[in-house]
VOGU-3710 file (C-alpha; in Angstrom, 3 decimals, decimal comma):
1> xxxxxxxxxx> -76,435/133,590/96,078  -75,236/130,473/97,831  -74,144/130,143/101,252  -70,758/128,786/101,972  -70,767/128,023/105,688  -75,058/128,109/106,743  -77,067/125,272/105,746  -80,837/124,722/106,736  -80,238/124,613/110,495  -77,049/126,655/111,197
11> xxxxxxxxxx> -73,650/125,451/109,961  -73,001/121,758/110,639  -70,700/119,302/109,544  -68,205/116,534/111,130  -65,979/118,071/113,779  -62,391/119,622/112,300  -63,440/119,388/109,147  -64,654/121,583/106,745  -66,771/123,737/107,737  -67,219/122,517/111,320
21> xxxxxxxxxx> -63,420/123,401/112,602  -62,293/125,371/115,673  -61,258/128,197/112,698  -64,754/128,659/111,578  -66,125/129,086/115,057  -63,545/131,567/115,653  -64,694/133,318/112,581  -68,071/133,011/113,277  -68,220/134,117/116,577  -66,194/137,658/115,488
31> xxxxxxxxxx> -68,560/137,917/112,496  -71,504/137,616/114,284  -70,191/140,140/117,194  -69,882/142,514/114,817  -72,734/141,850/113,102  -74,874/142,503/116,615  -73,113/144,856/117,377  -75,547/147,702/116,794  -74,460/150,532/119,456  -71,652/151,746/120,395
41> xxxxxxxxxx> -73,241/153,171/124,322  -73,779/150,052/125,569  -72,135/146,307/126,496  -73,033/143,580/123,921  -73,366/139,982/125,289  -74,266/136,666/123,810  -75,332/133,318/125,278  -73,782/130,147/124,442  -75,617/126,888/125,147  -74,399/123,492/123,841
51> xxxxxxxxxx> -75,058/119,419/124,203  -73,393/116,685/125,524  -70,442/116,012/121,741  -66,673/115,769/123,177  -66,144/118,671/120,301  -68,658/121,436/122,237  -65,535/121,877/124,642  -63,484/123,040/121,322  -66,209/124,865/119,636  -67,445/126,841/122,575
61> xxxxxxxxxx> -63,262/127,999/123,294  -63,440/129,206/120,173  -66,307/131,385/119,664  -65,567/132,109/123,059  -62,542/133,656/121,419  -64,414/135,349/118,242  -67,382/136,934/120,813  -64,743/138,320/123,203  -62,166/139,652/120,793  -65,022/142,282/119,122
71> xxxxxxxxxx> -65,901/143,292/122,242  -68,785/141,003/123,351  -69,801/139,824/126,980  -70,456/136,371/126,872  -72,620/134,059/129,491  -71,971/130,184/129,270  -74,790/127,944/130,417  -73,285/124,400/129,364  -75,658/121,393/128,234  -79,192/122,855/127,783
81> xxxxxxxxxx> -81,827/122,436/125,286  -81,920/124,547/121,799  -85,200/126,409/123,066  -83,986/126,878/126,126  -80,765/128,984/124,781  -83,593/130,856/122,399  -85,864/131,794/126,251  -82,572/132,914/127,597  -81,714/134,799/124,976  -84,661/136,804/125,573
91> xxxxxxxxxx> -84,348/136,669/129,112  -81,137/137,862/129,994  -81,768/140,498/127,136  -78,997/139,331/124,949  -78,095/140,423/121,440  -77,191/136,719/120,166  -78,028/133,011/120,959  -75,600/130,382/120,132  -76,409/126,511/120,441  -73,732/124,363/119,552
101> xxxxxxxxxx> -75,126/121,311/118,490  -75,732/118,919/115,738  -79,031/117,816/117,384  -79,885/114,088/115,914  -76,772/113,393/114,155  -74,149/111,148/115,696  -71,164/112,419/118,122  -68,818/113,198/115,382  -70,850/115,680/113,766  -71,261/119,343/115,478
111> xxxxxxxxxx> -72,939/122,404/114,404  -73,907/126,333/115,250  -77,453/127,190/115,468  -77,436/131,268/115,996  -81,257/132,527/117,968  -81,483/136,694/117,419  -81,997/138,687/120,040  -86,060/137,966/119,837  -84,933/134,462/120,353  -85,797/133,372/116,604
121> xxxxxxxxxx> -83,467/132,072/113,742  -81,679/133,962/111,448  -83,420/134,360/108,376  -81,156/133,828/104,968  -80,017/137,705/104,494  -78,873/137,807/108,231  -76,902/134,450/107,451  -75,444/136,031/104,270  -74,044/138,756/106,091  -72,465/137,229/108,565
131> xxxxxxxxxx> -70,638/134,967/105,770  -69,622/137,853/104,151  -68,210/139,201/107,274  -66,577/136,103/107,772  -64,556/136,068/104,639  -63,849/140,174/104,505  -61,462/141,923/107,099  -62,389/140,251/110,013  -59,142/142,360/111,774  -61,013/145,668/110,963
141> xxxxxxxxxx> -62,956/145,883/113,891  -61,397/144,599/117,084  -61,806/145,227/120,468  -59,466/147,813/121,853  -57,399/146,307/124,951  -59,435/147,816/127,523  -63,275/146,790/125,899  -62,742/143,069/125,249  -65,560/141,436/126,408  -65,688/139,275/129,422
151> xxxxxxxxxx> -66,823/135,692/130,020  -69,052/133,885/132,905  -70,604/130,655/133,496  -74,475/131,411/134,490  -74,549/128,143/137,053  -78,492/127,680/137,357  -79,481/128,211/133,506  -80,800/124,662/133,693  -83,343/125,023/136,847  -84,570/128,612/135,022
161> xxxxxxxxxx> -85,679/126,620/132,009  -87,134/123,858/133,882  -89,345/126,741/135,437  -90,150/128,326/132,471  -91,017/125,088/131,176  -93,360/124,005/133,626  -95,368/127,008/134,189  -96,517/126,337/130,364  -98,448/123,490/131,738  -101,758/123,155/133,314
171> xxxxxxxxxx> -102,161/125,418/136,744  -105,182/122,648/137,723  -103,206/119,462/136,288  -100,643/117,518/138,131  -98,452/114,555/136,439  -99,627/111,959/139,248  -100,221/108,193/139,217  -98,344/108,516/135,662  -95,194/106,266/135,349  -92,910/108,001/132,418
181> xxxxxxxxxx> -90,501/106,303/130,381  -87,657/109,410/129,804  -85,194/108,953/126,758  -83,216/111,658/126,853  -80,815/110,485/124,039  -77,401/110,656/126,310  -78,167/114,832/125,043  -79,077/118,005/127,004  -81,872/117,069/127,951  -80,438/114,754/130,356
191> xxxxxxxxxx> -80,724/116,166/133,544  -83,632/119,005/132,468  -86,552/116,560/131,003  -86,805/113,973/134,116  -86,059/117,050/136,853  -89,333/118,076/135,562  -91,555/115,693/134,513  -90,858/114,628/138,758  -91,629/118,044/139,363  -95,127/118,131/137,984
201> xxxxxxxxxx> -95,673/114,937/140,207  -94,683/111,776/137,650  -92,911/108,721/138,790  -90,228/108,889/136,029  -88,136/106,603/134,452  -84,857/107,749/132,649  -83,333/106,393/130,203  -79,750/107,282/128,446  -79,083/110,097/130,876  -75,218/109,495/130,969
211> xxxxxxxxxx> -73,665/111,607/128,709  -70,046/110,606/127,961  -68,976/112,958/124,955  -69,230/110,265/122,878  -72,954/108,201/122,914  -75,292/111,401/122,302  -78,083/109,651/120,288  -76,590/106,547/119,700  -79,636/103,924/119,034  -81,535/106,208/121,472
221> xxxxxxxxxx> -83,437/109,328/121,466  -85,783/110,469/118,756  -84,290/108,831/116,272  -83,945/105,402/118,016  -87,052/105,266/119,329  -87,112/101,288/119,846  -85,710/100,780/123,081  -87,602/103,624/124,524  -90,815/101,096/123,631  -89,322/98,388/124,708
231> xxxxxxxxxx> -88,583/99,680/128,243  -92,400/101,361/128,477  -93,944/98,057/127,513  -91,311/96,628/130,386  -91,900/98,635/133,154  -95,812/99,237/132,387  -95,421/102,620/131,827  -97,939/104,705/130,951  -96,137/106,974/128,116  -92,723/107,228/126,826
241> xxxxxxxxxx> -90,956/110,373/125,809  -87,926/110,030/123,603  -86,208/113,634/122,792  -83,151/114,181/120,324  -79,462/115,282/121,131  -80,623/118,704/121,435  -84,323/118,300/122,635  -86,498/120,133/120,147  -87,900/116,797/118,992  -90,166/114,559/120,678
251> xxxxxxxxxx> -91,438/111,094/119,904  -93,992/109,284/121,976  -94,626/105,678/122,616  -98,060/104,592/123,996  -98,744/101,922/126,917  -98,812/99,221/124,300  -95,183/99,825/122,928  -96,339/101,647/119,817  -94,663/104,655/118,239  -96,079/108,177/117,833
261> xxxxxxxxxx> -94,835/110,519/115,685  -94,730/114,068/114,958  -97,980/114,102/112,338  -100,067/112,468/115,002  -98,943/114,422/117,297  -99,752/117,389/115,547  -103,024/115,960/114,965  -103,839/115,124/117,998  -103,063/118,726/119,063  -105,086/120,591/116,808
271> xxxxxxxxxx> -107,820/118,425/117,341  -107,929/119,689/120,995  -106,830/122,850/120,527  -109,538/123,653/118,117  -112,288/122,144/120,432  -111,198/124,400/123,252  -110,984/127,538/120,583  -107,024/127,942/120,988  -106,067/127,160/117,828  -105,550/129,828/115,345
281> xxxxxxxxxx> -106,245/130,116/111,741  -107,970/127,261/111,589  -104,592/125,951/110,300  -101,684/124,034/111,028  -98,073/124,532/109,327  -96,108/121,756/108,523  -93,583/120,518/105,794  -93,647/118,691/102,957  -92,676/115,640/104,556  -95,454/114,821/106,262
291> xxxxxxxxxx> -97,842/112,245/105,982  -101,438/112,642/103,742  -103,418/110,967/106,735  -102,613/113,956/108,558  -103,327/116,411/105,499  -107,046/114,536/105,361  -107,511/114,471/109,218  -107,376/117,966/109,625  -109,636/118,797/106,566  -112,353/116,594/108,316
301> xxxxxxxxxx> -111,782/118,800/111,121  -112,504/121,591/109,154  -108,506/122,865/109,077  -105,733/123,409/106,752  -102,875/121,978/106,547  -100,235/125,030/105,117  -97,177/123,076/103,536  -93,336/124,514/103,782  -90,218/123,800/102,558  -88,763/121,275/105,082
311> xxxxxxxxxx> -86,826/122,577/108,181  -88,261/123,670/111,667  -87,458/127,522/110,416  -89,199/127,569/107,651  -92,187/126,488/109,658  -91,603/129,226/112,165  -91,380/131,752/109,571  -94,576/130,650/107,677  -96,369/130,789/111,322  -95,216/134,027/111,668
321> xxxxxxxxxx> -96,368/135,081/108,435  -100,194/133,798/109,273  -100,736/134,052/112,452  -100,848/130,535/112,649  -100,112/129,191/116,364  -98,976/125,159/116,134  -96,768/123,803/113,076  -93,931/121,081/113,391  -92,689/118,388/111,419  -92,956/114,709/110,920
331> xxxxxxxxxx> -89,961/114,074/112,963  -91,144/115,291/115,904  -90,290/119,451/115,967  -93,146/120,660/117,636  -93,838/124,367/117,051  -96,052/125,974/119,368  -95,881/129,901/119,553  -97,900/130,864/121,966  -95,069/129,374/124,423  -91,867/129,252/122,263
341> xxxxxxxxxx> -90,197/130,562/119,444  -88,500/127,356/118,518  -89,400/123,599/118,344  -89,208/122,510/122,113  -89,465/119,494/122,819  -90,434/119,468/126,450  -93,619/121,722/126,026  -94,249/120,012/123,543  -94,387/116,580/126,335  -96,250/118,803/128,504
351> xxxxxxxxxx> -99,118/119,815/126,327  -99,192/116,040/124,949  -99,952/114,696/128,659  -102,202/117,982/129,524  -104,491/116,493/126,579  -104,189/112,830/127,621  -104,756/113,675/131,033  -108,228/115,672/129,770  -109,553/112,848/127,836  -109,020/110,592/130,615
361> xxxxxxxxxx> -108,055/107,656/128,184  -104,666/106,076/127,870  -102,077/107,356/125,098  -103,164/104,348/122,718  -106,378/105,830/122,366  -105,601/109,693/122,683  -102,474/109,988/119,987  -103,349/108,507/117,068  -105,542/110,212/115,164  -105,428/108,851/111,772
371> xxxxxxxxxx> -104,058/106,550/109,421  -101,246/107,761/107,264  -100,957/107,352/104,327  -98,282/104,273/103,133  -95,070/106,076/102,680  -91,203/105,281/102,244  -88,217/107,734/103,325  -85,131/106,015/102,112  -81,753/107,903/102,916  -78,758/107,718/100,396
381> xxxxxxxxxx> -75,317/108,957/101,466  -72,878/110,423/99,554  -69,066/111,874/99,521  -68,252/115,389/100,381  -68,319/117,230/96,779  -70,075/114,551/95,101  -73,208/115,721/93,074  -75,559/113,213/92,465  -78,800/114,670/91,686  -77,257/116,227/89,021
391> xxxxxxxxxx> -76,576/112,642/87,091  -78,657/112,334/84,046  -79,675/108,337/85,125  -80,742/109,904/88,411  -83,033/113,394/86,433  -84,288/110,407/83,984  -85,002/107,904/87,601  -87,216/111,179/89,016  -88,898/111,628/85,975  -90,097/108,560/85,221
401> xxxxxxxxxx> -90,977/108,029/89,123  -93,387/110,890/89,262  -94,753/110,041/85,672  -95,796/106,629/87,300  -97,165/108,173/90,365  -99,267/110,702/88,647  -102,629/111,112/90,212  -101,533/107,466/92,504  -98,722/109,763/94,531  -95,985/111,742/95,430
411> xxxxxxxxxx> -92,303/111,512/95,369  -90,021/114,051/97,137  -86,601/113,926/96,311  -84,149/116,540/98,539  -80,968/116,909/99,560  -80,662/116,657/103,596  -79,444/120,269/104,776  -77,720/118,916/107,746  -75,816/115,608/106,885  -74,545/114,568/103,045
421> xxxxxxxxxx> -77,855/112,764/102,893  -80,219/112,649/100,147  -83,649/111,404/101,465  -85,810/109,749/99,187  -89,868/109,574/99,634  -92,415/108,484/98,133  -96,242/108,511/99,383  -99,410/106,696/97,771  -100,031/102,763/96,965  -97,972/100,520/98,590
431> xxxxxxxxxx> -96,653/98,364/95,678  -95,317/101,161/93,401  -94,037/103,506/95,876  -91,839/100,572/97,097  -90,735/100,163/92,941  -90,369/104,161/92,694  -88,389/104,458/95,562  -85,837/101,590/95,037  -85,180/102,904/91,558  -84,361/106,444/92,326
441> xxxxxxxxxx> -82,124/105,473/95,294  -80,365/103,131/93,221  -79,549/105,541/90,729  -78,601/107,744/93,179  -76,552/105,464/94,877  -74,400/104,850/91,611  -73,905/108,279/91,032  -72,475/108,687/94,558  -70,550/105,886/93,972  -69,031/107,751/90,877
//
C-alpha cells in the first residue's frame, strides 16, 4: 500500500501546497496524538523542534493546534538540529518528536520528520497508521474542555544539546591551536555548531550564521560546499565544517581547499575505529549511492560494506538489525549509534577532529582514504503528477544503459523521496558512464517535458 502524505524522510513538499499546507500539519499533529496516545493515566507530551524556513512559524501553529486539541502537552524548543529533537525526545521522556524541516532543500520547501518516543524514525506501518488516522474521523477523539493539552517554550534546549554533544568527544582531547571554518548553512545549526566547537577550545570561524527565513542553504551548507573551501583556504584554516539546513549532514574541507565527503568520511572512520577495536561487525552500512572506492577500501581492511536502500532510515534500521555501530551516506549523514539514534552532524565533526587530532597529521592526509571510483549523479526535475520513469523511451534508455555497463558498471536510476527529483548515476569507466548517463537523463527529461 502506498503512502499518501510520508515519503522517505517524513512528509515534505513546497510550503501551502499539497501536501506541505498548514491543513496537513493540523491533521498530522491530531493523528499522531492519538496515535501516541497509549494510556489514558497519564499526560502525553511531544517536542517540536524546527529550522530557520519563514513557513516553520505556520507549521509549528498548526500542529501546535492538532497536538493540543487530542489532549497532548507540547514543549517548543525553536531552531535546533534534527538529532537534537530525537536526544530530547528521550530526555524529557516524551511520547513524540517532531522536526519541522526540509533539511537541504531550499526555503520554499518544508517538511515533518516524526522521532518515537526511543528517539528513532517511524518505520512504514507506524507511518501508515497515522495516514489512515489522518483521513478517518479525526473528530472522534478530542480532548474534552478541561484535558486539552498545554503548550511551553523550553528556553535552554539549545545549550542541553550542545552538552550532550560535547561530552561525546574525547575527555583527554581539547580543540586547541585549531582554526575552524563553520558553515552552518543560514540553518539550526547556527548558533549550536560554533558555541561548541569554541567550547572544546577552537578558534572558530562562522560562516552563514544569519538566518533570515529566507537564505537557509542557499549556495551554502552541505550542499554548497564551495565557499566553505574557499574561506578555509582564505583564512588558513585548518578544517572546514559545512552542515545542512537541519544539521545531520556534514561535509569537510581540508587545509588545502579540497572537499571531503561522506564515503571518505566513513572510511576514514572505520579505519580508526577498527584499529582501536570499536567498531562492530566488522561492517559498515551504507546506501547504494555510495562510491566503489569506499566498497574496496574497507574490504582491504578486512570489512564489509552492507548496502541499503537509500535514505538515512533505512541505514538506521539495517544497523539495528546487525548490530552494526557506524553507517551513513555519501552525502554526508553520519550514523553513529553508540552516541545517536539519528545522523548528527556535529558528533559526527567531533569524532572527525578526535581522529585527526590522534594521527597528528593535517586533514589532507587523515580524510581521504581512497580513490573513488569515477561516478556521475545527474538530477532531472519534473512536474507534480508527471510520471516519467514510466515512459517506454525512458524503460528502453535504462535498459540499454545497464546492457552497456555490464561487468564495466553500474547505473542507479531512483526517484528522489524528498524533492520531484529523479537522480541519475552511473559508476565505472569514465567515457561510457558520461554516454549512459546523458542518454537516460535526456529521455527522462522529455518525458517530463510531456
Amino acid at each position: 500500500m502506498g503512502k499518501r502524505y510520508f515519503g522517505t524522510d517524513g512528509v515534505r513538499g513546497t510550503t501551502n501546497r499539497f501536501p506541505m499546507t498548514a491543513e496537513t500539519a493540523l491533521r498530522l499533529g491530531m493523528a499522531a496524538g492519538r496515535y501516541f496516545h497509549r494510556a489514558e493515566d497519564r499526560r502525553h507530551s511531544v517536542v517540536i523542534g524546527k529550522d530557520t524556513r519563514l513557513s516553520g512559524y505556520m507549521i509549528e501553529s498548526a500542529l501546535v493546534a492538532g497536538f493540543t486539541s487530542v489532549g497532548m502537552d507540547v514543549f517548543q524548543f525553536g531552531p535546533l538540529p534534527t538529532p537534537g529533537v530525537a536526544m530530547m525526545t528521550r530526555s524529557l521522556r516524551a511520547d513524540l518528536g517532531v522536526m519541522i524541516t526540509a533539511s537541504h532543500n531550499p526555503f520554499a520547501d518544508n517538511g515533518i520528520k516524526l522521532f518515537g518516543p526511543d528517539g528513532r524514525k517511524l518505520d512504514d506501518a507506524a507511518e501508515l497508521q497515522i495516514e489512515s488516522l489522518m483521513d478517518n474521523g479525526l473528530d472522534d477523539d478530542l480532548a474534552a474542555p478541561d484535558a486539552i493539552g498545554r503548550a511551553k517554550r523550553i528556553d535552554d534546549a539549545q545549550a542541553r544539546y550542545v552538552e550532550i554533544v560535547k561530552a561525546t568527544f574525547p575527555r583527554r582531547m581539547r580543540l586547541s591551536g585549531l582554526r575552524i571554518v563553520a558553515d552552518c548553512a543560514n540553518g539550526a545549526a547556527y548558533k549550536v555548531a560554533p558555541a561548541a566547537l569554541w567550547e572544546l577550545g577552537a578558534e572558530v570561524i562562522p560562516l552563514n550564521v544569519e538566518p533570515n527565513g529566507f537564505n537557509i542553504n542557499e549556495d551554502c551548507g552541505a550542499v554548497s560546499p564551495a565557499n566553505m573551501a574557499r574561506e578555509v583556504v582564505r583564512y588558513r584554516a585548518d578544517i572546514g565544517l559545512a552542515f545542512d539546513g537541519d544539521a545531520d549532514r556534514l561535509i569537510v574541507c581540508d587545509e588545502k581547499g579540497g572537499i571531503v565527503d561522506g564515503d571518505q568520511l566513513l572510511g576514514m572512520l572505520a579505519g580508526a575505529w577498527k584499529a582501536e577495536g570499536r567498531l562492530k561487525k566488522k561492517a559498515v552500512v551504507a546506501t547504494v549511492m555510495s562510491n566503489l572506492g569506499l566498497e574496496q577500501h574497507l574490504n582491504g581492511l578486512g570489512l564489509k560494506l552492507d548496502r541499503t536502500q537509500v535514505g538515512d532510515r533505512y541505514v538506521v534500521e539495517r544497523m539495528r538489525a546487525t548490530g552494526a555501530n557506524l553507517g551513513g551516506e555519501q552525502s554526508g549523514h553520519i550514523v553513529m549509534s553508540d552516541y545517536a539514534t539519528t545522523g548528527d552532524a556535529m558528533i559526527a565533526a567531533l569524532q572527525t577532529l578526535a581522529v585527526i587530532i590522534a594521527a597528528g597529521k593535517p586533514a589532507s592526509e587523515v580524510c581521504r582514504v581512497f580513490d573513488p571510483a569515477p561516478q556521475i549523479l545527474k538530477n532531472v526535475r519534473f512536474k507534480a503528477g508527471a510520471k516519467p520513469l514510466e515512459a517506454a523511451a525512458v524503460k528502453a534508455a535504462i535498459a540499454d544503459a545497464e546492457t552497456r555497463l555490464n561487468g564495466k558498471g553500474r547505473l542507479l536510476v531512483r526517484k528522489s523521496g524528498t524533492e520531484p527529483v529523479i537522480r541519475v548515476m552511473a559508476e565505472g569507466d569514465e567515457k561510457l558512464i558520461h554516454a549512459v548517463v546523458e542518454e537516460v537523463s535526456g529521455a527522462l527529461t522529455e518525458a517530463a517535458a510531456r
